[in-house]
C-alpha positions in Angstrom: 86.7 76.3 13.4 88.9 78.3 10.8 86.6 81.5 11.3 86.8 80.9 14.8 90.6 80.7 15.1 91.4 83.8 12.6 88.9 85.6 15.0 90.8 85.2 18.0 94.2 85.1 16.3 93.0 88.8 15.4 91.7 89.4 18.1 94.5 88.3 20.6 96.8 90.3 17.3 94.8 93.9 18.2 95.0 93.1 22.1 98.4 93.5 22.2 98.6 96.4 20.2 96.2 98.0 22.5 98.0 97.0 25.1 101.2 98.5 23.8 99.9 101.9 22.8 98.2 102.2 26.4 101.8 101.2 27.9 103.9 103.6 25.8 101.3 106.4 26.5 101.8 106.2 30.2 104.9 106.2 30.4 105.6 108.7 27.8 106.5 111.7 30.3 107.7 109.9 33.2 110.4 112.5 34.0 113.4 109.9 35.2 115.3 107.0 32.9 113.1 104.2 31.9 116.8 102.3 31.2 119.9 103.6 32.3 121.0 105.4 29.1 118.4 107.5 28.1 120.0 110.2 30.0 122.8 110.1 28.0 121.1 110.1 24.5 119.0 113.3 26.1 122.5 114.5 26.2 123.9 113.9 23.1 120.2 116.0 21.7 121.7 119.3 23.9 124.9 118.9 22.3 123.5 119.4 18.7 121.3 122.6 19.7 123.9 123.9 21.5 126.0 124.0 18.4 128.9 121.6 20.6 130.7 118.5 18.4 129.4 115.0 19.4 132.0 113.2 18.1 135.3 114.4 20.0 138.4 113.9 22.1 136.9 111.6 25.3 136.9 113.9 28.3 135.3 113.5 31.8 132.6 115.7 30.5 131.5 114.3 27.6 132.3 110.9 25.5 129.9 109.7 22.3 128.5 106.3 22.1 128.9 104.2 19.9 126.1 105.3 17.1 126.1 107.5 13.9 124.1 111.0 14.6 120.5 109.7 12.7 118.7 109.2 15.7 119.9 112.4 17.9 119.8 114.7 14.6 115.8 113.4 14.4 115.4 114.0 18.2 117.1 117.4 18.0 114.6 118.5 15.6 111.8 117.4 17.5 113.3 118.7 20.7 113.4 122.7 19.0 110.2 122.4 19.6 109.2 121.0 22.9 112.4 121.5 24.5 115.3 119.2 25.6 113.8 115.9 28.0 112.9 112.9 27.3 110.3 113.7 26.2 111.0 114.4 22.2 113.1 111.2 21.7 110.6 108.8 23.8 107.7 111.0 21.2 110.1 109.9 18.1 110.6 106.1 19.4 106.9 105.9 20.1 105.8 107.5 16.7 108.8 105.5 15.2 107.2 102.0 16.6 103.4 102.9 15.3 104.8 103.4 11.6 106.8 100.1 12.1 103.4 98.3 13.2 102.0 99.8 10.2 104.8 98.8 7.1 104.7 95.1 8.6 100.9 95.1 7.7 101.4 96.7 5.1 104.2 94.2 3.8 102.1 91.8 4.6 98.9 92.2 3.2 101.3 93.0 -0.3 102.8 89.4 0.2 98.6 87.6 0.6 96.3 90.5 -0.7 95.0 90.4 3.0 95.0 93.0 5.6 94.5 89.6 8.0 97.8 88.6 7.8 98.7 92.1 8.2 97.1 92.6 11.6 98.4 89.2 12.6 102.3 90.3 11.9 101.9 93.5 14.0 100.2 91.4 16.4 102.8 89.1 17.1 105.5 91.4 16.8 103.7 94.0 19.6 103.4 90.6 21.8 107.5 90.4 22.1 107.3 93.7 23.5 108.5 92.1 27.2 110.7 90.1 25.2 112.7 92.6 24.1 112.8 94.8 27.2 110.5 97.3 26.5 112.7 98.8 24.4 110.1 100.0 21.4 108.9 103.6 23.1 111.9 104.8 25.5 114.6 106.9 24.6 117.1 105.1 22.3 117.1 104.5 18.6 115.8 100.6 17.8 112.4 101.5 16.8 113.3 104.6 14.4 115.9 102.4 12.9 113.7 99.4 12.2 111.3 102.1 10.8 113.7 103.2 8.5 114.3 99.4 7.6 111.1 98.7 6.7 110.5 102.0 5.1 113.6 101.4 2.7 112.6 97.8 2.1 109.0 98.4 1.4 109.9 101.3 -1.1 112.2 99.4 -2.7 109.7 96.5 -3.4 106.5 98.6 -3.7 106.8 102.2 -4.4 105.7 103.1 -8.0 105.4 107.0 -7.7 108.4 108.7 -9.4 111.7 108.4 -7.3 110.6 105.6 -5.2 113.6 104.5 -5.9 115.8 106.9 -5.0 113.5 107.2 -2.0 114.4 103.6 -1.3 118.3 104.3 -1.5 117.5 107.5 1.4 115.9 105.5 3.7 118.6 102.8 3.6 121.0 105.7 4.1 119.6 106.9 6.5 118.7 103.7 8.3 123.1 103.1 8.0 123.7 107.1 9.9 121.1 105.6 12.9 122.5 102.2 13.4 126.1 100.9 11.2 124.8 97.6 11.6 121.6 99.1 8.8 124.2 97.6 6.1 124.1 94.3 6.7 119.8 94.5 5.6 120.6 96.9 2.9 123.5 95.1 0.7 121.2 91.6 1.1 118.2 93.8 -0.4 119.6 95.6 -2.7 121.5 92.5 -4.6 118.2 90.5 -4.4 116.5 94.0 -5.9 119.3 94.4 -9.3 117.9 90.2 -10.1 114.1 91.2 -10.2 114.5 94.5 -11.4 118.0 96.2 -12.6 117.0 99.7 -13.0 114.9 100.0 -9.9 118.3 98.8 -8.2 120.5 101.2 -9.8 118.5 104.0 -8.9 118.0 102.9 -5.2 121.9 101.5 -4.6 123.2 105.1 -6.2 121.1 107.2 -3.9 121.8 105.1 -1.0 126.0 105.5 -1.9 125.5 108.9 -2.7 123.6 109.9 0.1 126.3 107.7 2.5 129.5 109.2 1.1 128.6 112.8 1.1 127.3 111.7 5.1 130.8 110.4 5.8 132.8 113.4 3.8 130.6 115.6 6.3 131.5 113.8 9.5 134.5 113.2 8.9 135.2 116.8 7.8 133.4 118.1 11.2 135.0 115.7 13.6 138.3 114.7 12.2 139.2 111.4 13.0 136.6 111.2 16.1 133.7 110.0 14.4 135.4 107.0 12.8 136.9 106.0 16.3 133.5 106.0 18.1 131.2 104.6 15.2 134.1 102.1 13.5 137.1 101.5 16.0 135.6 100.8 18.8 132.9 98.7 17.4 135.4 96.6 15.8 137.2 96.1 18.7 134.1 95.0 20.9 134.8 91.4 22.0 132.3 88.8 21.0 130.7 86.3 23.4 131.6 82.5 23.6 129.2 80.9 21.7 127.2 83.9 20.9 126.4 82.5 17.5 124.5 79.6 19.0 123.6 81.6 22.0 121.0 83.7 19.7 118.9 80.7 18.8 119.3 78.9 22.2 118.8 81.7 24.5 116.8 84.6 22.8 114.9 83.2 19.9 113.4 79.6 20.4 112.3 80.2 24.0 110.0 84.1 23.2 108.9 82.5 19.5 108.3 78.6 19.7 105.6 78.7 17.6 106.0 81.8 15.4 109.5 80.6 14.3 108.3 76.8 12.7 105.2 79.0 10.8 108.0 81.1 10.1 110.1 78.6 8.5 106.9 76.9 6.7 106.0 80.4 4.9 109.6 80.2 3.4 109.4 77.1 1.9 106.0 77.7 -0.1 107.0 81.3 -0.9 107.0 81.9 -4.5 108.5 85.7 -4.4 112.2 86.0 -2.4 111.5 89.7 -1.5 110.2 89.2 2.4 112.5 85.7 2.7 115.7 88.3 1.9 114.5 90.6 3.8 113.7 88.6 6.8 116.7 86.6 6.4 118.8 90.2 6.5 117.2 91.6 9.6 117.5 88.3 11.5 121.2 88.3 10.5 121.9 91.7 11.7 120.5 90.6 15.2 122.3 88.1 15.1 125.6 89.3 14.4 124.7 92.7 16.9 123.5 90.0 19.7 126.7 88.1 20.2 128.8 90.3 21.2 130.0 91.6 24.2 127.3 93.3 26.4 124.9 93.5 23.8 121.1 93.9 25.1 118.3 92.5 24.1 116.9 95.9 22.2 119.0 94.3 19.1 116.9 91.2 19.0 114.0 93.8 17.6 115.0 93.5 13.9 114.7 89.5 14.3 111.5 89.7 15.9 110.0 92.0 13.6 111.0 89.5 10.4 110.5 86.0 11.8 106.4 88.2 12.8 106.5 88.8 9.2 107.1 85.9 8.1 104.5 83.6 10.5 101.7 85.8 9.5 102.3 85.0 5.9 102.5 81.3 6.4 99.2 81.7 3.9 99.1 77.4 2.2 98.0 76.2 5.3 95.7 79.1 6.9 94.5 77.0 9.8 97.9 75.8 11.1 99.2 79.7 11.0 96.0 80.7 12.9 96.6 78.0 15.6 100.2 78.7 15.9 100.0 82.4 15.9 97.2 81.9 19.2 99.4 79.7 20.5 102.5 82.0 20.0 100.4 84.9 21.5 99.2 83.1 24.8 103.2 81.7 25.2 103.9 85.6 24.7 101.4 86.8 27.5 103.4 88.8 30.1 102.0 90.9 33.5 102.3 95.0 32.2 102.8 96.5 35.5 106.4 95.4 35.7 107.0 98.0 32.7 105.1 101.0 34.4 107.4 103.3 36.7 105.7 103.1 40.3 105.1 106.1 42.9 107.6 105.4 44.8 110.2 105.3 41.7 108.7 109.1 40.8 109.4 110.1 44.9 112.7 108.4 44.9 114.2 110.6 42.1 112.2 113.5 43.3 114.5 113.3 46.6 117.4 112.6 45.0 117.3 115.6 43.1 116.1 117.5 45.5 119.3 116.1 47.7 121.9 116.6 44.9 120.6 120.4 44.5 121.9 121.2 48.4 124.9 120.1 47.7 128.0 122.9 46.9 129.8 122.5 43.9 129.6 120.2 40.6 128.8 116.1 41.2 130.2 113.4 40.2 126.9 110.6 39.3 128.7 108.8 36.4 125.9 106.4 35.4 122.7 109.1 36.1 124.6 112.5 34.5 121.0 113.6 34.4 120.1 114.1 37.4 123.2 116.1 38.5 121.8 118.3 35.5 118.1 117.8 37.1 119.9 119.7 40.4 120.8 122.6 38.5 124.6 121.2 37.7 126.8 120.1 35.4 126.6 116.7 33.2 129.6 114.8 33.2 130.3 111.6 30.9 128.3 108.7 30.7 129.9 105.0 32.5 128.6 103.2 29.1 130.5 105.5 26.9 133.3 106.2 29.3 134.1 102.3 29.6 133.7 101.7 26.0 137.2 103.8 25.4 138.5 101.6 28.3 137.7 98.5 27.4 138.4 98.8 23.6 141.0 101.4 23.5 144.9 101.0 25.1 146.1 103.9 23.0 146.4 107.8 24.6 142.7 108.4 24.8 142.0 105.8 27.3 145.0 106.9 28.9 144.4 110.6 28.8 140.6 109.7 29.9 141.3 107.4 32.9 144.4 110.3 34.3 141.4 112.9 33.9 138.9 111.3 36.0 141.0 109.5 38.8 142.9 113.0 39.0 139.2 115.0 39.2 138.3 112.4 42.1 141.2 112.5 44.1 142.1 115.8 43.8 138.2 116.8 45.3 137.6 118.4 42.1 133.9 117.4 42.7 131.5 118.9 45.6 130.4 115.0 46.1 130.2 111.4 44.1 127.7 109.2 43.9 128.4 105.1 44.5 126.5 103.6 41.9 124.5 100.2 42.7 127.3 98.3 40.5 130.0 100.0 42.9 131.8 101.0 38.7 134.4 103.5 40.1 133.8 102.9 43.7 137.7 102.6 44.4 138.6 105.9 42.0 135.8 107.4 44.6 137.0 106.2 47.6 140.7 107.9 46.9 139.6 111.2 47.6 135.6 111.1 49.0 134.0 109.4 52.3 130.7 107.6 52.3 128.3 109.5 54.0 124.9 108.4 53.4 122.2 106.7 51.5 120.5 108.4 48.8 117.4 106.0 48.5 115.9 104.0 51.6 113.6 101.1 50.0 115.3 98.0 48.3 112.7 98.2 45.5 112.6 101.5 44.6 114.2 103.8 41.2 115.0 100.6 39.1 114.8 101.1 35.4 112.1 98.8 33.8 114.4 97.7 31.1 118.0 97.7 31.0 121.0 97.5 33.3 119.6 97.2 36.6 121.9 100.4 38.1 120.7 103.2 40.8 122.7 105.9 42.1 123.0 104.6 45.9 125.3 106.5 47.9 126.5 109.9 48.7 130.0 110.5 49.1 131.4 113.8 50.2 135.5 114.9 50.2 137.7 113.6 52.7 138.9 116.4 54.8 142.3 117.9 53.5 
């Protein structure tokens, strides 16, 4: 009975890593979003080869999210090469996701001198794929920041070569310029590091400050004060949602990981070394401070997911329980894969659309789908997301100046046409100075994004007459 219930946890572990790779594959070059911002983060990629600031002034054309430049900086290398799309950054997130697979093994089969348990924590976490949206292989940063997680944490604990260390502190650093929310894993590891061993601390805490404070000096010198207003102000200024503390457990992690999270907890309390405890304990606490607030999606519930994996497959006193519970946890996990694929009518829907937009005369106003204006051989203008963080955070003169510059654009014409978005976000700014005319896509159920906001570009609207 224990043989036969490792087999088939491994077994049910490898499935779903299968399953993944063969997901992410096919929709690696699908040419249209997969979730309603990758278009902008393709953006933000041009900006940096075309030698253009990221972090400025918000204008109708262009406004930053809200992340450090690590991702976009690792895209925009890749991207030299095979050319701006989504194609480089969905390459990096995919690549990103395999190497994350690979450290929690690898972390695991350090904590039990077993590549089972390994196999089993890559399993489980591969099986929240669903869970979490889909999130691991499209065009956004979670899955090359949890790789640079994992990559700092397991150097820090394991790396023996000369300047592991240091290493260590780099991919921490690093981890901080991709995601701000990187420090709440890093100070946790690094205290629990200077108790076990001082000098291995040292060395990985000053590369890590090192390598930050010459980061923010450089961004800060290159943007003025625009990088701290996008990366720090507006953060901090993000309401938080009633109850979003007890929210996390209630809502996002009992109901995907009944059985992972007791096996979880069990592995804790017989754990002789602290090292994956702190680190689990970290990365759930940066989802769960990310989770709470304020239009948060369920792409940050990937760093909890990855550690509470972790920590079930090295539930190693009681082997059988963990091997029942992680089957169990699998077959609670099982979810139907072609509601993540794009479908042929998605691929003809944008194909028209484009194809539409590029007849049109003059520049177009598409504020959640810049893209495809771009797709049409015109200008990109500002993303909603990014535009409506400055509104809803900001009541000083940049909100101000933003909102005068884009209800002047619309209802002075300045636009050739507007797009009505499914959400209707803008709708009245639209409606002062452009007529509905007609409907850009005719079936209910086509060119949704998989994951995400579910947003389409819906209508055309064309100027009044003068």
């Amino acid at each position: 009975m224990r043989r036969l219930l490792t087999a088939a946890a491994v077994a049910g572990s490898l499935a779903y890593l299968l399953l993944y790779i063969g997901l992410a594959l096919a929709r690696l070059r699908y040419p249209y979003e997969l979730e309603w911002m990758e278009g902008g983060m393709v953006e933000h990629v041009r900006r940096i080869l075309e030698g253009r600031p990221l972090y400025a002034k918000p204008t109708l054309e262009f406004v930053s999210f809200l992340y450090p430049p690590g991702y976009y900086l690792a895209s925009a290398a890749l991207a030299s090469i095979t050319g701006v799309s989504f194609f480089p950054l969905r390459l990096l997130s995919f690549a990103s996701s395999l190497g994350v697979f690979a450290l929690l093994a690898a972390l695991a089969r350090r904590e039990t001198g077993s590549w089972i348990p390994g196999a089993l924590a890559a399993g489980i976490f591969a099986a929240t794929f669903a869970r979490t949206g889909g999130w691991l292989d499209i065009a956004r940063l979670d899955s090359f920041y949890l790789l640079l997680l994992l990559g700092g944490a397991f150097a820090l604990a394991h790396a023996r070569f000369r300047g592991g260390s240091a290493l260590a502190g780099l991919l921490l650093a690093a981890a901080f310029f991709t995601k701000q929310s990187g420090l709440v894993v890093a100070a946790p590891l690094l205290a629990h590091r200077a108790f076990v061993e001082r000098k291995r601390a040292l060395g990985a805490a000053t590369s890590a400050l090192l390598a930050i404070g010459a980061g923010l000096i450089a961004l800060e010198a290159a943007s003025g004060p625009w990088f701290r207003y996008y990366c720090f102000t507006l953060p901090s200024r993000h309401p938080r949602l009633p109850a979003g503390a007890w929210t996390f457990w209630i809502a996002d992690v009992v109901p995907a990981l009944p059985f992972a999270l007791p096996a979880a907890i069990a592995a804790v309390a017989f754990r002789k070394s602290a090292h994956l405890p702190v680190l689990a304990a970290s990365l759930v606490a940066s989802s769960w401070a990310v989770r709470s607030v304020y239009g948060a999606e369920v792409n940050n519930l990937l760093p909890a997911f990855a550690a509470l994996a972790l920590l079930a497959a090295t539930m190693a006193r009681r082997p059988v329980a963990r091997d029942l519970l992680v089957v169990a946890q699998l077959g609670w996990l099982v979810y139907v894969p072609s509601g993540l694929l794009p479908k042929a009518h998605d691929r003809d829907a944008g194909d028209r659309i484009v194809h539409r937009l590029s007849e049109l005369d003059g520049e177009i106003f598409i504020p959640h789908h810049g893209y495809l204006a771009r797709l049409a051989g015109k200008r990109e203008t500002a993303h909603t997301l990014a535009m409506d963080n400055v509104f809803l955070d900001d009541h000083g003169p940049a909100r101000r100046d933003l909102e005068a510059e884009v209800r002047g654009a619309l209802a002075g014409r300045r636009f050739g046409a507007a797009v009505i978005e499914s959400d209707r976000r803008y709708a009245s700014w639209i409606l002062e100075g452009y007529v509905p005319r007609e409907r850009l896509i005719g079936r209910p159920d086509a060119f949704w994004p998989v994951t995400g906001g579910r947003l389409r570009p819906e209508t055309l609207a064309l100027p009044k007459a003068p």
